[in-house]
DRENLUMBA-399309 format. One record per residue: residue number from 0; x, y, z of N, C-alpha, C in turn. Coordinates in nm, 3 decimals, decimal comma. Layout:
<recs>
(NUM (X Y Z) (X Y Z) (X Y Z))
...
</recs>
This chain:
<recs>
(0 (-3,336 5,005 -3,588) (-3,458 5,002 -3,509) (-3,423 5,028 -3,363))
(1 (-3,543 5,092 -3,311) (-3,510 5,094 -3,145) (-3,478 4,980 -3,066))
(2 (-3,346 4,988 -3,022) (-3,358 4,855 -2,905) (-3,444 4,811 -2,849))
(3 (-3,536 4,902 -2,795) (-3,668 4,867 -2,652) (-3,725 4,840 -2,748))
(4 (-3,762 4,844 -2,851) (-3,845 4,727 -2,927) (-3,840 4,598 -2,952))
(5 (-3,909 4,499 -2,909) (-3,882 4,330 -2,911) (-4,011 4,302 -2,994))
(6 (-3,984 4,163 -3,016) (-4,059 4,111 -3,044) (-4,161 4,025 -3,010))
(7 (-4,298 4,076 -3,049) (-4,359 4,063 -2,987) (-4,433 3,912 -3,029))
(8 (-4,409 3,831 -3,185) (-4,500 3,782 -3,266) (-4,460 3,632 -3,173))
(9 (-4,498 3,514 -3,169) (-4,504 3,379 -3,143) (-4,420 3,362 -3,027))
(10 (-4,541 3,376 -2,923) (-4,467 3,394 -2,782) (-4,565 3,338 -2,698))
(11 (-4,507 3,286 -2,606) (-4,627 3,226 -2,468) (-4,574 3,307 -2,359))
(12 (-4,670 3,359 -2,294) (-4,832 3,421 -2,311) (-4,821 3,538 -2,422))
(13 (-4,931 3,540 -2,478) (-4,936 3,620 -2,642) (-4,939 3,781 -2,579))
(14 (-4,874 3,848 -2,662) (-4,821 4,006 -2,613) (-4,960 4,074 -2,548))
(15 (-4,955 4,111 -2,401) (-5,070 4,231 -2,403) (-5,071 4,330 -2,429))
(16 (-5,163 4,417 -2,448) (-5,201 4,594 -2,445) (-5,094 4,658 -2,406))
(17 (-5,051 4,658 -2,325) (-4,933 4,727 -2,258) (-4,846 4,716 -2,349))
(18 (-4,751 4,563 -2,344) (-4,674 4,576 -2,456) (-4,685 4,651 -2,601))
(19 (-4,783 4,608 -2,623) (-4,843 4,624 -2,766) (-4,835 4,807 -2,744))
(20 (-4,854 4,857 -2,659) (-4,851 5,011 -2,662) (-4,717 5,042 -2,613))
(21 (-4,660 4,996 -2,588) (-4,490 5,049 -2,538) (-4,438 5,070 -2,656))
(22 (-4,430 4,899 -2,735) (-4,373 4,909 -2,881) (-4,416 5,029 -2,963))
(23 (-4,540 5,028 -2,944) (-4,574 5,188 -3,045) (-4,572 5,304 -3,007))
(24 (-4,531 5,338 -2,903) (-4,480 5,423 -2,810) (-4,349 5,493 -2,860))
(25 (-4,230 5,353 -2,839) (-4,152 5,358 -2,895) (-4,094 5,424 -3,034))
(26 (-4,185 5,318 -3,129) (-4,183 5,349 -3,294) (-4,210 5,501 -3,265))
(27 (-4,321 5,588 -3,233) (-4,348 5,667 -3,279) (-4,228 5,787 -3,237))
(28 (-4,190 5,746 -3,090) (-4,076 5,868 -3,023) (-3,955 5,848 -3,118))
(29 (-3,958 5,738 -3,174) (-3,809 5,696 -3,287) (-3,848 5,803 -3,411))
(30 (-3,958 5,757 -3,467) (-4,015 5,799 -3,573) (-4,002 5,989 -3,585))
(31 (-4,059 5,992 -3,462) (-4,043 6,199 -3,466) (-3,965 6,242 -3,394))
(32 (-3,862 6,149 -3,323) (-3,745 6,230 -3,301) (-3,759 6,303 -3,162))
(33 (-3,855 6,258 -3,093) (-3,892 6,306 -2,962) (-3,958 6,234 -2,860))
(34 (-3,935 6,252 -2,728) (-3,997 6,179 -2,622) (-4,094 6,194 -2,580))
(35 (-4,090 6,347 -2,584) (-4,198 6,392 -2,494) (-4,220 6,545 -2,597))
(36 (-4,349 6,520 -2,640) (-4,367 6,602 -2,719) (-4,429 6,734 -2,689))
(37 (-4,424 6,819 -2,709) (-4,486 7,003 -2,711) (-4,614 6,960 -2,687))
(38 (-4,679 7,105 -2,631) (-4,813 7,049 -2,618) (-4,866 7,110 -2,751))
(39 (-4,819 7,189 -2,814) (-4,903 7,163 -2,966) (-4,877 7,044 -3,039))
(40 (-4,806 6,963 -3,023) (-4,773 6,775 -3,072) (-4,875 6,720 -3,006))
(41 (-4,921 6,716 -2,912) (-4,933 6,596 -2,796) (-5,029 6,561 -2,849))
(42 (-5,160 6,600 -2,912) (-5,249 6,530 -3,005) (-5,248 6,468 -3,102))
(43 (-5,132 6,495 -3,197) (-5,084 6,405 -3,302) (-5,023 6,288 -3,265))
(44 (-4,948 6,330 -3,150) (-4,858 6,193 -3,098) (-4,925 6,136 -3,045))
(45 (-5,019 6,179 -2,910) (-5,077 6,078 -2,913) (-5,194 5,936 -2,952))
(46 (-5,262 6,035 -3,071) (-5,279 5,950 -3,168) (-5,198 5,898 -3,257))
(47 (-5,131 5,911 -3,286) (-5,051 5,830 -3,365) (-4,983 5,672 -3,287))
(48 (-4,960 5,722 -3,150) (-4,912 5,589 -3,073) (-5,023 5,522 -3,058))
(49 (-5,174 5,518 -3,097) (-5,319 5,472 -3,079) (-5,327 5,400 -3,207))
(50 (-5,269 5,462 -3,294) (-5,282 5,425 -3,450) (-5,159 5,344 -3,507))
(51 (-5,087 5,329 -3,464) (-4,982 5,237 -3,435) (-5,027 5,047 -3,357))
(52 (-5,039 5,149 -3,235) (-5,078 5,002 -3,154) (-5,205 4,946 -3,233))
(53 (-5,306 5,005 -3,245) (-5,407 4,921 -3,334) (-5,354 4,876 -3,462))
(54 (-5,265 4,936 -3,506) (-5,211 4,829 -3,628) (-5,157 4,688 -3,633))
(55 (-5,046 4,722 -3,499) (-5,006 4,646 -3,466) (-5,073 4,517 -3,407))
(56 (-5,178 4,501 -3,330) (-5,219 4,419 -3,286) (-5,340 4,366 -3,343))
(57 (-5,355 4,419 -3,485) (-5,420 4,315 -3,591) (-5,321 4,250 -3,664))
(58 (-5,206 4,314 -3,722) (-5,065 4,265 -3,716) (-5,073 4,111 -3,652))
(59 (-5,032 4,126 -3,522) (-5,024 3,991 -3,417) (-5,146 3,907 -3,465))
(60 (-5,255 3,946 -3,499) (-5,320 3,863 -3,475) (-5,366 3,782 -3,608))
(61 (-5,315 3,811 -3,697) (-5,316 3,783 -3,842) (-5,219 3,719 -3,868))
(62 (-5,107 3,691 -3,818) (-4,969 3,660 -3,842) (-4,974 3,462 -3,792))
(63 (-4,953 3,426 -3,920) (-4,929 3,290 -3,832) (-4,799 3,157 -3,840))
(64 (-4,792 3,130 -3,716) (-4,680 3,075 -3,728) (-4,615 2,926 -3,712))
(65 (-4,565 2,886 -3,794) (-4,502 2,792 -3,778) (-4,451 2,686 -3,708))
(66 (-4,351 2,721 -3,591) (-4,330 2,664 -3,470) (-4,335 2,695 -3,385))
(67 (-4,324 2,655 -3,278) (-4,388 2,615 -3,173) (-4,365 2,815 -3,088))
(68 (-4,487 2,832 -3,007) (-4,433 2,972 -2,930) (-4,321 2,927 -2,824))
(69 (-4,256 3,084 -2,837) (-4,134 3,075 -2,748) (-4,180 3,101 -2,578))
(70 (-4,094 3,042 -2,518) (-4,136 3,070 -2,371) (-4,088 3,244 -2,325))
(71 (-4,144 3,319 -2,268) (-4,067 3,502 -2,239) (-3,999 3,469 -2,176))
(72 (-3,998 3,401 -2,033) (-3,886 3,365 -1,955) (-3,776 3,287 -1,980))
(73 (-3,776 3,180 -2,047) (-3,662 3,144 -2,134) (-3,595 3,225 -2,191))
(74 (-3,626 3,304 -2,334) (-3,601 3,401 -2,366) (-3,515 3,550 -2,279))
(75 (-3,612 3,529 -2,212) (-3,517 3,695 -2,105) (-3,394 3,633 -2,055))
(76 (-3,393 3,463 -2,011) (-3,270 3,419 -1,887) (-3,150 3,418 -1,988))
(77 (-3,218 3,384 -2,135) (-3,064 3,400 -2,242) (-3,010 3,532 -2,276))
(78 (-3,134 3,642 -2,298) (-3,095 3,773 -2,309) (-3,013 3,830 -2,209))
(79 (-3,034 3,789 -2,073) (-2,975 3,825 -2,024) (-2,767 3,789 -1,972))
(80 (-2,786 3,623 -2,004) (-2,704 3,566 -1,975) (-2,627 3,620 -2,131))
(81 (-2,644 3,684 -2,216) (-2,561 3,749 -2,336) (-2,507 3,850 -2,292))
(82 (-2,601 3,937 -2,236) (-2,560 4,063 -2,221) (-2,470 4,017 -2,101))
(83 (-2,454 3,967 -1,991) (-2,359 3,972 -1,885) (-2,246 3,912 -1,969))
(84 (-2,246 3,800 -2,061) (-2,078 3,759 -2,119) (-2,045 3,919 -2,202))
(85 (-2,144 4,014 -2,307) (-2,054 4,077 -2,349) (-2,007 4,161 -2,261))
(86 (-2,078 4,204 -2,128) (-2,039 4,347 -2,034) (-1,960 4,248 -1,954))
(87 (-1,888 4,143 -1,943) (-1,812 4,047 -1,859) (-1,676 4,128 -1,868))
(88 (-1,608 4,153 -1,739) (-1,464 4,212 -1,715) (-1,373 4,118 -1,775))
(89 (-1,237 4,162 -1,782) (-1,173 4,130 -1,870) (-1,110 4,024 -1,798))
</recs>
């Protein structure tokens, strides 16, 4: 799966629009193998990243969970504090 894809499901504050369209943004440039598509694509793609995100965010909103939502900022200060031990000099 694409890295820049996270997760979006049981989180405080609950994913917005934006997110919710990056991720499918994403999927779809993964999916066809392109970033930036031809302009004979650009109508498929960009419906398809429309048809994506609306999936997705009945997805989210159907989905239910268990424990407790995670904090984003918590979350990012560990993501980040990982990534600096593995890129840490020797």
């Amino acid at each position: 799966m694409c890295r820049n894809i996270h997760t979006l499901h049981n989180f405080e504050p609950v994913a917005n629009g934006d997110e919710i369209h990056a991720a499918a943004l994403q999927y779809v440039r993964k999916i066809s193998g392109t970033t930036k598509p031809s302009r004979v694509n650009a109508e498929v793609f960009d419906r398809a990243v429309q048809e994506v995100a609306h999936a997705t965010q009945h997805l989210l909103e159907g989905l239910v969970a268990t424990t407790p939502p995670k904090d984003r900022a918590v979350e990012a200060a560990k993501a980040k504090e990982r990534s600096a031990r593995r890129f840490a000099s020797a």
